[in-house]
N, CA and C atoms as an extended XYZ file, in Angstrom:
534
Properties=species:S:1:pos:R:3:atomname:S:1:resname:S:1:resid:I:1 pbc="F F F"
N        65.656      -41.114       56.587 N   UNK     1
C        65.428      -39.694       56.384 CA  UNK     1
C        66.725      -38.944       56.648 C   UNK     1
N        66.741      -38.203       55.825 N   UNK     2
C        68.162      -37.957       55.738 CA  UNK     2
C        68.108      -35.815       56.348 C   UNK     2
N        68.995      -35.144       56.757 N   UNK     3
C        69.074      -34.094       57.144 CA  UNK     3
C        69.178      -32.873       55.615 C   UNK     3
N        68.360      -32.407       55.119 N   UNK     4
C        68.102      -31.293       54.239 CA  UNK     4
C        69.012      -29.758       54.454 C   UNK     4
N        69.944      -29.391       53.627 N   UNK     5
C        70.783      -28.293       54.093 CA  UNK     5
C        69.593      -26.882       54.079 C   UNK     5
N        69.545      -26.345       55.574 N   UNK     6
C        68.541      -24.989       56.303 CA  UNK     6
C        68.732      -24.033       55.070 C   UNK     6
N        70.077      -23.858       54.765 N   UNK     7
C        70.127      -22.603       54.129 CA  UNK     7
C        71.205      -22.241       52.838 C   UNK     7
N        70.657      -22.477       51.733 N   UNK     8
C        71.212      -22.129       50.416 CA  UNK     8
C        71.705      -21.177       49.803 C   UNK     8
N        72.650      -20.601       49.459 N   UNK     9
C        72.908      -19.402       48.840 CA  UNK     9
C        73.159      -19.810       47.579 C   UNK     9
N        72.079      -18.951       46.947 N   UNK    10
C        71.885      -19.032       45.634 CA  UNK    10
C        72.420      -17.713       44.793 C   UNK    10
N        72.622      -16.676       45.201 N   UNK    11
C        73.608      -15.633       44.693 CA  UNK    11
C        73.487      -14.858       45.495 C   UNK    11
N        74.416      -13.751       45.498 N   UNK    12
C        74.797      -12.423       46.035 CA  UNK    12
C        73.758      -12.175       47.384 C   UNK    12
N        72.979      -11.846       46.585 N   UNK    13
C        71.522      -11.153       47.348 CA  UNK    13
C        70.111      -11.996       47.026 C   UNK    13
N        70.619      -13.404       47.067 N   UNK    14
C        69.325      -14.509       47.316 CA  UNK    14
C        69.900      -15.777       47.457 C   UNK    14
N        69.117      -16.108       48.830 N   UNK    15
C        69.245      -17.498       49.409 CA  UNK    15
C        67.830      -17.984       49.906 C   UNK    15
N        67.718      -19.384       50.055 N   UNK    16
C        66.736      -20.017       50.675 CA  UNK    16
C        66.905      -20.485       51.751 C   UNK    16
N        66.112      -20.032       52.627 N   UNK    17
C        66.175      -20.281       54.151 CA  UNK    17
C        65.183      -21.624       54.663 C   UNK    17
N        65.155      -22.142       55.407 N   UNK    18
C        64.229      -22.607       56.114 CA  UNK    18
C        63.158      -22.131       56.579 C   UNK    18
N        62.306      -22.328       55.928 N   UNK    19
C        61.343      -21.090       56.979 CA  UNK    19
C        60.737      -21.188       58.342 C   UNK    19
N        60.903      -19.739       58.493 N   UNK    20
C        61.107      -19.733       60.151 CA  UNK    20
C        60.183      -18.670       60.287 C   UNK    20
N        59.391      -18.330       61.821 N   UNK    21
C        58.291      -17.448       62.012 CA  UNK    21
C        58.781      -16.070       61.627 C   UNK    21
N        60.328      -16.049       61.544 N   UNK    22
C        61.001      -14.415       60.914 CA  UNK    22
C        60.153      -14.346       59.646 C   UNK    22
N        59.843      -15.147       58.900 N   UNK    23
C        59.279      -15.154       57.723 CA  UNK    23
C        57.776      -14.346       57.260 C   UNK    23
N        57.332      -14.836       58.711 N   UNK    24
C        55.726      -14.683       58.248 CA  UNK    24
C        55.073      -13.388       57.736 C   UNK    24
N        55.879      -12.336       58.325 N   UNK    25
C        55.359      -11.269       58.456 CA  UNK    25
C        55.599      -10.841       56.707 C   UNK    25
N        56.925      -10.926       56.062 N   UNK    26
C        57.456      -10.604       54.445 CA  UNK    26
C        56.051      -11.295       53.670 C   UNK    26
N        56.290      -12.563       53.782 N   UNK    27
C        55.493      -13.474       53.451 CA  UNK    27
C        53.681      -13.182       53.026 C   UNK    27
N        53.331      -12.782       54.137 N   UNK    28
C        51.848      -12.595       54.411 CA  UNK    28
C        51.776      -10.946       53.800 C   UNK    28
N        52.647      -10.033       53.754 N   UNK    29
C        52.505       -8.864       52.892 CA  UNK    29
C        52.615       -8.926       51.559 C   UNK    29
N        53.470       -9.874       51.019 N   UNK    30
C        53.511      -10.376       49.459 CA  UNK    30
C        51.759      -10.978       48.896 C   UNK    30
N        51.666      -11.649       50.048 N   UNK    31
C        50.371      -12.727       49.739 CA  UNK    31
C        49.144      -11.774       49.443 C   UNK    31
N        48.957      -10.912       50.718 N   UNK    32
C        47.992       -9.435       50.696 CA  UNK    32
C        47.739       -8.591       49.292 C   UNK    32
N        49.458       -8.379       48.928 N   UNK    33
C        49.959       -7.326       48.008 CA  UNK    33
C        49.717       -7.784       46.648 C   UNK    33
N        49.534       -8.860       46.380 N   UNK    34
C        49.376      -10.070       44.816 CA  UNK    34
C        48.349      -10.946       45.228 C   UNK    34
N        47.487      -11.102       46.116 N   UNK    35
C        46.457      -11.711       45.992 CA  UNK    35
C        45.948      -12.028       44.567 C   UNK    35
N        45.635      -10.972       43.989 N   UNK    36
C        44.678      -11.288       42.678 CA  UNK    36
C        45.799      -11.733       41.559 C   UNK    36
N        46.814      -11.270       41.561 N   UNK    37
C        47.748      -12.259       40.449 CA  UNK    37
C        48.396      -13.523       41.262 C   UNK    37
N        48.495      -13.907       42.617 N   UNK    38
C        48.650      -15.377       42.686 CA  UNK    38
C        47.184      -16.293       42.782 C   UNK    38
N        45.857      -15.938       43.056 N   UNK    39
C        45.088      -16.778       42.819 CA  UNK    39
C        44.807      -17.223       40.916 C   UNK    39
N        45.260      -16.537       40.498 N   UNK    40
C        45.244      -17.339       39.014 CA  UNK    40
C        46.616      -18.290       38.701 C   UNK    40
N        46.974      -18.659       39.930 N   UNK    41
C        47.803      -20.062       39.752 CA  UNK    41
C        47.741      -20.579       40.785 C   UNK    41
N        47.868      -20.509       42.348 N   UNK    42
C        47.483      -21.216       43.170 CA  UNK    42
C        46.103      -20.928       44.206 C   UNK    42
N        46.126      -22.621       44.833 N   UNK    43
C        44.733      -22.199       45.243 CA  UNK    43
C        44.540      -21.968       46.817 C   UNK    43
N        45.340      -21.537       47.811 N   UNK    44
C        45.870      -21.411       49.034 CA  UNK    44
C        45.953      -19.961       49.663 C   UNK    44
N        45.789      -19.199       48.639 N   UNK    45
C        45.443      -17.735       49.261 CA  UNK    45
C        44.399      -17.675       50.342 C   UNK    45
N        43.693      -18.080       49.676 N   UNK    46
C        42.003      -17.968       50.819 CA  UNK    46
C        42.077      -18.113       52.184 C   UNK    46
N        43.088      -19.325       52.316 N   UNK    47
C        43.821      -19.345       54.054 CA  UNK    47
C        44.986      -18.661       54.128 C   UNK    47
N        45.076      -17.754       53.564 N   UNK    48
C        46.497      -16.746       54.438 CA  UNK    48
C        46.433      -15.532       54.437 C   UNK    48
N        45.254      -14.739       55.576 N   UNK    49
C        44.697      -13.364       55.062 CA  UNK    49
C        45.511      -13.002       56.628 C   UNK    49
N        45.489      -13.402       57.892 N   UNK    50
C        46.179      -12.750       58.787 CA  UNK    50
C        47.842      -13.397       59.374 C   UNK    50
N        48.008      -12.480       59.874 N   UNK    51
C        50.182      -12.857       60.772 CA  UNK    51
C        49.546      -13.981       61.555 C   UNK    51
N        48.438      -14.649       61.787 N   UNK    52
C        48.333      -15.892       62.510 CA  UNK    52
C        48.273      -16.817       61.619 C   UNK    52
N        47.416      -16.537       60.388 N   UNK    53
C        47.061      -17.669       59.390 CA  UNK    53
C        48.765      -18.169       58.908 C   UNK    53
N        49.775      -17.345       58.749 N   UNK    54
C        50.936      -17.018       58.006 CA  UNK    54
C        51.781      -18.082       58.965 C   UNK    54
N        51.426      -17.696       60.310 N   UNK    55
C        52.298      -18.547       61.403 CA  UNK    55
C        52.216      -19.732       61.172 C   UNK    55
N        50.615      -19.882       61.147 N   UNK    56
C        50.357      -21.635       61.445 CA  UNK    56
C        51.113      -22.107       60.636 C   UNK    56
N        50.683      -21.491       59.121 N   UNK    57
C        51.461      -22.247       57.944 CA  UNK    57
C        52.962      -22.563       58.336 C   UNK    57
N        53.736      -21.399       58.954 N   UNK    58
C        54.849      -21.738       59.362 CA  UNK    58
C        55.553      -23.309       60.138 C   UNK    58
N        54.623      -22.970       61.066 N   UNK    59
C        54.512      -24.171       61.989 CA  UNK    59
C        53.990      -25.202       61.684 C   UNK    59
N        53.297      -25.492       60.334 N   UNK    60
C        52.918      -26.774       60.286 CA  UNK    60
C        54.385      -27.325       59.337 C   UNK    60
N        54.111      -26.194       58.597 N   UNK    61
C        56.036      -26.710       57.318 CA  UNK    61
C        57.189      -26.783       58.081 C   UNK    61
N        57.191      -26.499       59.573 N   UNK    62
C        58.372      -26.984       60.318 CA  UNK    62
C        58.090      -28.594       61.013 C   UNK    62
N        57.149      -28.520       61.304 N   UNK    63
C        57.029      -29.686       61.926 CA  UNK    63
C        56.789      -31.132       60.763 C   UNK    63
N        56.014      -30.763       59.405 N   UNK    64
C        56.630      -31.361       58.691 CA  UNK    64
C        57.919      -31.529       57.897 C   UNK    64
N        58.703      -30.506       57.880 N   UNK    65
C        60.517      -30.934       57.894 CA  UNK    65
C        60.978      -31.557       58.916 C   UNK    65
N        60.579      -31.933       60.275 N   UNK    66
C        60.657      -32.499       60.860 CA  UNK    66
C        60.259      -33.733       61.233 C   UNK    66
N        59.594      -34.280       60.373 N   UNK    67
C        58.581      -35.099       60.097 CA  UNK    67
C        59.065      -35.976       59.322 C   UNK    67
N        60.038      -35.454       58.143 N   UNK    68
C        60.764      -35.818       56.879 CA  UNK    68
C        59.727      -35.860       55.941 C   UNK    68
N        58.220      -35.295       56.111 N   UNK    69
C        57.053      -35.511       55.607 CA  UNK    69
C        57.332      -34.312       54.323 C   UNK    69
N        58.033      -32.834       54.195 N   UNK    70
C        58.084      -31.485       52.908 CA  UNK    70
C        59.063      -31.140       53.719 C   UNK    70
N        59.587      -30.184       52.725 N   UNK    71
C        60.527      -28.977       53.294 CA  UNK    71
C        60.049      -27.994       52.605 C   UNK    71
N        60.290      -26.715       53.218 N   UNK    72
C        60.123      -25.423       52.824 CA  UNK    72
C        60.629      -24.325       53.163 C   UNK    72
N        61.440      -23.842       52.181 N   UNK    73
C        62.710      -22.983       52.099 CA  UNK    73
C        61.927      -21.400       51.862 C   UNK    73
N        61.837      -20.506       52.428 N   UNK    74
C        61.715      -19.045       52.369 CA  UNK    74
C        62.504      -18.481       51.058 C   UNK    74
N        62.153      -18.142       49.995 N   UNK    75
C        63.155      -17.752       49.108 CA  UNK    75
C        63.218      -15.654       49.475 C   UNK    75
N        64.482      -15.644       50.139 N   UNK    76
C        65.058      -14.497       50.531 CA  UNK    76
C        66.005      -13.648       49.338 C   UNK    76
N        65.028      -12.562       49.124 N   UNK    77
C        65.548      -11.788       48.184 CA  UNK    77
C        66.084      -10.304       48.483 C   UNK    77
N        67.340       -9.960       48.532 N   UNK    78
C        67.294       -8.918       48.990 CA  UNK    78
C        67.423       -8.588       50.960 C   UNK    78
N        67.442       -9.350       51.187 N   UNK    79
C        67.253       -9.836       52.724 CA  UNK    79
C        65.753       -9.568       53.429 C   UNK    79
N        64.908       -9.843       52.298 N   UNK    80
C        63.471      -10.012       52.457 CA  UNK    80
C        62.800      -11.199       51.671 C   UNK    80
N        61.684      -11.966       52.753 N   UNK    81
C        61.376      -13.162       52.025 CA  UNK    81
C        60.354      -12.441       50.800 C   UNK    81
N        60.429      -13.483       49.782 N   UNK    82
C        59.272      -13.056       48.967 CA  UNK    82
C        58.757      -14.102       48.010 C   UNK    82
N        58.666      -15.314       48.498 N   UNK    83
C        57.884      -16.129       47.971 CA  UNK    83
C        58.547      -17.709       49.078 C   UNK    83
N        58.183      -18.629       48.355 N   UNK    84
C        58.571      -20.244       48.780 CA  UNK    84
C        58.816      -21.115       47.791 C   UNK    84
N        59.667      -22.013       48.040 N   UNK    85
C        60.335      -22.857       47.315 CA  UNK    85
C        60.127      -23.950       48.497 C   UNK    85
N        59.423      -25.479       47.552 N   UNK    86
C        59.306      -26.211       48.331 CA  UNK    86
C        59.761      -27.655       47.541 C   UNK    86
N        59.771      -28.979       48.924 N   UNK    87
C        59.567      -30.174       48.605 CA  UNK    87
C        58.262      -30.839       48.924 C   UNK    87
N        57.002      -30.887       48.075 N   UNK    88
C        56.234      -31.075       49.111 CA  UNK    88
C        55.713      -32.329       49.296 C   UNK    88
N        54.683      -32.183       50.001 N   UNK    89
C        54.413      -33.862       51.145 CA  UNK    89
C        53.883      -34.755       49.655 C   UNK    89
N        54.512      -35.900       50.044 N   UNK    90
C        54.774      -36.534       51.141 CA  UNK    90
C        56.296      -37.186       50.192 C   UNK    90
N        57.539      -36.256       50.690 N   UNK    91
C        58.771      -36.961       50.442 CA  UNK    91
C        58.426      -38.235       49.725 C   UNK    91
N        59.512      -39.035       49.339 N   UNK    92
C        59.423      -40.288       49.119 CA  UNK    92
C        60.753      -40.456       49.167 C   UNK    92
N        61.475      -40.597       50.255 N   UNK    93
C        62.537      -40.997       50.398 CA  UNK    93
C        63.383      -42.423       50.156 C   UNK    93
N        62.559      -43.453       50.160 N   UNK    94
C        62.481      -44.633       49.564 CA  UNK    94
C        63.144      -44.849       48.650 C   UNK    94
N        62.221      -43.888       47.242 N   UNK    95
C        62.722      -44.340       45.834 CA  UNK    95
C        63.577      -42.221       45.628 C   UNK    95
N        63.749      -41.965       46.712 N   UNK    96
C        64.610      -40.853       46.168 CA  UNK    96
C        63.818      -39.862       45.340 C   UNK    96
N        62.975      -39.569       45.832 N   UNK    97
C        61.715      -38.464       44.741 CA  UNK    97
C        60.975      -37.558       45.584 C   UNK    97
N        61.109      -35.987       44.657 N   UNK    98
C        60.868      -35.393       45.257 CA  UNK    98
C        59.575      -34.534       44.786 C   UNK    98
N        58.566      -33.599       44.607 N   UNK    99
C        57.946      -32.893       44.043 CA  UNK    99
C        58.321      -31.163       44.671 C   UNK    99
N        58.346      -30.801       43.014 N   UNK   100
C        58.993      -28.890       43.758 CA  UNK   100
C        57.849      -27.955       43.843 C   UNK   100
N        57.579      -27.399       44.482 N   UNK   101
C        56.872      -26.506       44.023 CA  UNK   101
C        57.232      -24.569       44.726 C   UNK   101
N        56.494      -24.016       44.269 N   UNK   102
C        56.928      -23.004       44.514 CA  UNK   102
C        56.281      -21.582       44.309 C   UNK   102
N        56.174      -20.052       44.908 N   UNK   103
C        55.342      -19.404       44.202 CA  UNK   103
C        56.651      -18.108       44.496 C   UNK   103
N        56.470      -17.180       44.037 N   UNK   104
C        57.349      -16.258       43.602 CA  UNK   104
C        56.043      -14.317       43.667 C   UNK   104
N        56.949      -13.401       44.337 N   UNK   105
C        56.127      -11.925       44.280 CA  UNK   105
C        56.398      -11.715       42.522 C   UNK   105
N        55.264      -11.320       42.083 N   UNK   106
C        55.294      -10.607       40.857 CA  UNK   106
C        55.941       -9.589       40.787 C   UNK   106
N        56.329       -8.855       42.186 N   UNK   107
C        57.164       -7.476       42.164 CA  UNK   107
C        58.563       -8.057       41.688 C   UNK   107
N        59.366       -9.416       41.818 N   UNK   108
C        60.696      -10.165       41.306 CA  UNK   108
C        60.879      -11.147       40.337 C   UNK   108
N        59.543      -10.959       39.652 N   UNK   109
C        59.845      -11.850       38.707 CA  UNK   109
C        60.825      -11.429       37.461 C   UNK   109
N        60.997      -12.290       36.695 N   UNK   110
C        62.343      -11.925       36.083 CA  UNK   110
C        63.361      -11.911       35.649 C   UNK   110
N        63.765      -12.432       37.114 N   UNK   111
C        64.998      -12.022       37.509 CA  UNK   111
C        65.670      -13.129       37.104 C   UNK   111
N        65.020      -14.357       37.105 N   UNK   112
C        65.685      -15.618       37.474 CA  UNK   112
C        66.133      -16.322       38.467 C   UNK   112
N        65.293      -15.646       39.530 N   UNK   113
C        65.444      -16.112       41.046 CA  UNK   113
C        64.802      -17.471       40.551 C   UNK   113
N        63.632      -18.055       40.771 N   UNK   114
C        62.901      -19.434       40.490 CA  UNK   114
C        63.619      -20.266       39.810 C   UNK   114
N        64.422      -20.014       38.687 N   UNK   115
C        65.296      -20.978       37.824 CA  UNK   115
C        66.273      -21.134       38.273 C   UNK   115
N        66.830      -20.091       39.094 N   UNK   116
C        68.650      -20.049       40.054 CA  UNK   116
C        68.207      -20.948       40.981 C   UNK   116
N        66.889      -20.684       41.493 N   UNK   117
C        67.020      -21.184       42.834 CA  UNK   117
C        66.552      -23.149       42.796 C   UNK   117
N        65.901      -23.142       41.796 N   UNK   118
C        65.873      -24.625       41.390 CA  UNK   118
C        66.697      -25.310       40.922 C   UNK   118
N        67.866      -24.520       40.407 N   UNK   119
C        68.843      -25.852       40.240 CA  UNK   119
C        69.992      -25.578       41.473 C   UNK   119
N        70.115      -24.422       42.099 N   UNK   120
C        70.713      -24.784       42.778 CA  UNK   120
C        70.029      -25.942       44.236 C   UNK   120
N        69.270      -26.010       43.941 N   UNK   121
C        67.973      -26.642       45.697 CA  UNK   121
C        68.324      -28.284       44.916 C   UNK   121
N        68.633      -28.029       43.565 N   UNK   122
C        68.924      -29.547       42.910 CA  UNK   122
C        70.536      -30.060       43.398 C   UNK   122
N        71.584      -29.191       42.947 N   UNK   123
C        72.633      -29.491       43.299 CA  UNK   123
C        72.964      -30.093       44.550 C   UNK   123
N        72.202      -28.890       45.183 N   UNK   124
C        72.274      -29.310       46.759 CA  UNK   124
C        71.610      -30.238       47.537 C   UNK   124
N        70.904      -31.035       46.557 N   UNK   125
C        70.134      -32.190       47.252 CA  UNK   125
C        70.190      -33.157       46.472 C   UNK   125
N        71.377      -33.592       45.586 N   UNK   126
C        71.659      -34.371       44.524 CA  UNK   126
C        71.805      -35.763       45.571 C   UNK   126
N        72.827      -35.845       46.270 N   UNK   127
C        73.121      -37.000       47.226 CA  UNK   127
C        71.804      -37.510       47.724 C   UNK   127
N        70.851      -36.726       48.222 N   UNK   128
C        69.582      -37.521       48.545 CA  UNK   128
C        68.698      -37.932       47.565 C   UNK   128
N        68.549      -37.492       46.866 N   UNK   129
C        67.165      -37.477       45.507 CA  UNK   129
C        68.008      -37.976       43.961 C   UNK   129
N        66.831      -38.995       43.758 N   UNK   130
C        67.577      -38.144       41.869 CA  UNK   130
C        66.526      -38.267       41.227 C   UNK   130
N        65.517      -38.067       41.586 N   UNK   131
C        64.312      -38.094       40.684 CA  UNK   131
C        63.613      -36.561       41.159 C   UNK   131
N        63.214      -35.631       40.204 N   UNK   132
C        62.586      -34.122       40.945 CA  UNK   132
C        61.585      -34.259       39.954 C   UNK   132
N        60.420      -33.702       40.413 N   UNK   133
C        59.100      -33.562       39.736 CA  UNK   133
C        58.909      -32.371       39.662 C   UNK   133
N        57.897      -31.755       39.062 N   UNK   134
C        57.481      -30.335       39.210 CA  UNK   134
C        56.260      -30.590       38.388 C   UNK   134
N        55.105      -30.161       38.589 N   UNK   135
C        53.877      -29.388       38.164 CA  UNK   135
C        53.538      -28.766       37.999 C   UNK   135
N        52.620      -28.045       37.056 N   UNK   136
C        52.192      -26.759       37.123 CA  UNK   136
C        51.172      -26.837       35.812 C   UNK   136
N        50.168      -25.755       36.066 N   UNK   137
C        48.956      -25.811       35.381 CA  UNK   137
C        49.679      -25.084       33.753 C   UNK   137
N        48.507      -25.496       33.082 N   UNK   138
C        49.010      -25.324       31.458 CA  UNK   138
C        48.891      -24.507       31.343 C   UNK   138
N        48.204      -23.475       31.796 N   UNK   139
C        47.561      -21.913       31.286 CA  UNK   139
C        49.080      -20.812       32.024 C   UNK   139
N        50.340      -21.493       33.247 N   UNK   140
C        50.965      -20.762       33.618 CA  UNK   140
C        52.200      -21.109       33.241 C   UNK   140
N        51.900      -19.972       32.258 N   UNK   141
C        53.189      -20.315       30.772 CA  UNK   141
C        54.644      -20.140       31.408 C   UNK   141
N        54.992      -19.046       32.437 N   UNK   142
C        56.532      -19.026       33.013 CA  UNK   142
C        56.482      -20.353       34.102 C   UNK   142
N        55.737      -21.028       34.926 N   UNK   143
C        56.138      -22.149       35.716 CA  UNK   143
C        56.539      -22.945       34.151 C   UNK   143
N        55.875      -23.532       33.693 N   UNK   144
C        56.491      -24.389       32.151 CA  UNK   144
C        57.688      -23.794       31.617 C   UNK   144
N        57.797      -22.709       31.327 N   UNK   145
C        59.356      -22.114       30.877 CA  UNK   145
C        60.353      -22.369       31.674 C   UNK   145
N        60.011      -22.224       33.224 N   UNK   146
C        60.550      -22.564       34.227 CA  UNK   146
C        61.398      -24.145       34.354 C   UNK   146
N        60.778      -24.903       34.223 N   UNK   147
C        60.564      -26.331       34.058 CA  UNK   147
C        61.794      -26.793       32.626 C   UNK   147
N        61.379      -26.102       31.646 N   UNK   148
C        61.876      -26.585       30.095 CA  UNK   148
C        63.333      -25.581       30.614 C   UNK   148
N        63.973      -24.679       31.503 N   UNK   149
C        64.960      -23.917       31.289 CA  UNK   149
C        66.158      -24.614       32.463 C   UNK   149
N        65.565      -25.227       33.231 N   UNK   150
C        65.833      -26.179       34.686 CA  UNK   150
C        66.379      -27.477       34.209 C   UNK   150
N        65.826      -27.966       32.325 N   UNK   151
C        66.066      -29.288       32.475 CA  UNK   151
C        65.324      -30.053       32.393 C   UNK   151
N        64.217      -29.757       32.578 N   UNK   152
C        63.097      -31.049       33.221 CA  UNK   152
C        62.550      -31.559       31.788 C   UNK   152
N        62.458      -32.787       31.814 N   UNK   153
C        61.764      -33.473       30.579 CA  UNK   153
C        60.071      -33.578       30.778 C   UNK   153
N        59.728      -33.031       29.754 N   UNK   154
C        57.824      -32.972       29.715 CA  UNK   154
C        57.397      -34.080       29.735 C   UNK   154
N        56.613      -34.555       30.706 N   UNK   155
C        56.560      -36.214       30.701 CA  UNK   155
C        55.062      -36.817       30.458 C   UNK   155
N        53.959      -35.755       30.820 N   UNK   156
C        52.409      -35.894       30.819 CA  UNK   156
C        51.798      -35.074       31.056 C   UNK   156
N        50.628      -34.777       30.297 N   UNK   157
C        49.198      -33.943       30.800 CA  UNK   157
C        48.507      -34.512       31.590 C   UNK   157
N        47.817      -34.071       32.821 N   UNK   158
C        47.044      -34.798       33.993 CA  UNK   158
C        45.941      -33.644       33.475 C   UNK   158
N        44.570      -34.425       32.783 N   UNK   159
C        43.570      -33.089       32.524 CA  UNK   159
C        42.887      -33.090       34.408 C   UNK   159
N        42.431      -31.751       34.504 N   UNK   160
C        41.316      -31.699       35.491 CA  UNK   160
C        42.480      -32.105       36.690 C   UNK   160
N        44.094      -31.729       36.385 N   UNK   161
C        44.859      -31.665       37.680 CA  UNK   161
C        45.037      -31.005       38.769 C   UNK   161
N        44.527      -29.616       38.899 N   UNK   162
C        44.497      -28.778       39.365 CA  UNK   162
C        43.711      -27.951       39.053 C   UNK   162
N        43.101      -27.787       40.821 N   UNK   163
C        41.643      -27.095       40.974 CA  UNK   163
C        42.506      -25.830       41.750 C   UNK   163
N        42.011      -24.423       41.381 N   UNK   164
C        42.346      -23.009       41.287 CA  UNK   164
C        41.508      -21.928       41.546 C   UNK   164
N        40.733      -21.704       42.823 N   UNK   165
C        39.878      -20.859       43.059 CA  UNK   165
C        38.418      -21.309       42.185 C   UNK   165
N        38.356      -22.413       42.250 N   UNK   166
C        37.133      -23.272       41.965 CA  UNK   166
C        37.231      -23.950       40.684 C   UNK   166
N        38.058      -23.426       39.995 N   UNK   167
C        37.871      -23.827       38.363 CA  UNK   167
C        38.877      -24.787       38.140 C   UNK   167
N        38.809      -25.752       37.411 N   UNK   168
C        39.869      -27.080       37.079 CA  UNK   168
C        41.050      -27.096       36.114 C   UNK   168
N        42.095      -27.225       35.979 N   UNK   169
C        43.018      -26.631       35.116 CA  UNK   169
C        43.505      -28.194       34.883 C   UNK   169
N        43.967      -27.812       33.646 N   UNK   170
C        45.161      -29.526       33.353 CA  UNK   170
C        46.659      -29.095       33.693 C   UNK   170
N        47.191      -29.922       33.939 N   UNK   171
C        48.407      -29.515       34.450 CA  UNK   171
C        49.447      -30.081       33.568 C   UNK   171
N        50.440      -29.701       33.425 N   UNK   172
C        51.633      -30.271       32.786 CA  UNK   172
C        52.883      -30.989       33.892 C   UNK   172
N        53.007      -32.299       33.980 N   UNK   173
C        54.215      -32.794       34.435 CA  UNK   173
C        55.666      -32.922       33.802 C   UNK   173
N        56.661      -32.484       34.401 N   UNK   174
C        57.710      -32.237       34.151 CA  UNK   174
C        58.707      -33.497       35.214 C   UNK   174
N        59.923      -33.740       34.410 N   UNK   175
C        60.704      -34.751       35.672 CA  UNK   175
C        62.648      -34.323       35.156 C   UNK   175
N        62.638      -34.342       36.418 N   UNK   176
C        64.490      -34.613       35.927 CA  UNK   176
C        64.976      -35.509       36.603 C   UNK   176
N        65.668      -36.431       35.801 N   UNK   177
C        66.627      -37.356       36.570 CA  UNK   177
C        68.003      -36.912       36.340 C   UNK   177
N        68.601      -37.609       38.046 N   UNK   178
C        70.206      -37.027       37.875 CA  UNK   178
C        70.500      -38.141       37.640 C   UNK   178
């Protein structure tokens, strides 16, 4: 298990941090503030309604970076968090593979924070990894744009991959090798 760089600068006025309990509070107001446009892509809202629910999460994604089990980077915009950029469980350090995932405030989309910040989280973790995955349901046409603008080769439909506030979505897999 190898040591993951805390903190990325990805331009001017956005970097990815480690996330840290400074986080929770940005974090859990984004989540509040877009509830109803992030539950039509992920399904994890439902547990993050208070600054405790926000913590735990904190504290469990530290102790699994510590773990070598995910990492999870605060994507800091502006010198406010407003979404996450992740590796998530369960690493596979073995064969060098990673899965990304990530969610982003609708108040910054756009911008090209999500696409900056994925290839740079690539660059910067080229020496450990060379295999990156990414997922994302078929119906969420910018994660796929996302994916096809990053690089990533379309590799499979997984139907019934992802379950979304009860309902089942197929997902599209994406891969890049370095």
């Amino acid at each position: 298990m190898e040591k993951l760089p805390e903190t990325i600068c990805v331009a001017l006025n956005l970097k990815l941090e480690k996330i840290a309990e400074n986080h929770a509070e940005d974090l859990l107001f984004q989540i509040n503030s877009h509830r109803e446009y992030l539950d039509q892509f992920v399904d994890w809202t439902k547990f993050n309604n208070t600054l405790q629910d926000a913590l735990e999460f904190v504290n469990r994604s530290q102790l699994e970076a510590k773990n070598g089990e995910s990492f999870t980077w605060a994507i800091c915009y502006q010198g406010r968090a407003v979404g996450t950029i992740s590796f998530n469980s369960l690493i596979d350090w073995q064969n060098k593979t990673v899965m990304i995932g990530y969610w982003l405030s609708p108040d910054v989309q756009k911008k090209g924070i999500i696409t900056h910040s994925i290839e740079q989280l690539i660059e910067r973790t080229k020496s450990y990894f060379n295999n990156y995955i990414l997922k994302c349901a078929e119906h969420n046409i910018r994660s796929n744009l996302v994916a096809q603008r990053c690089g990533f080769k379309f590799i499979k439909k997984i139907e019934n991959g992802e379950q979304i506030c009860g309902k089942w979505y197929t997902q599209n897999m994406y891969q890049k090798q370095i």
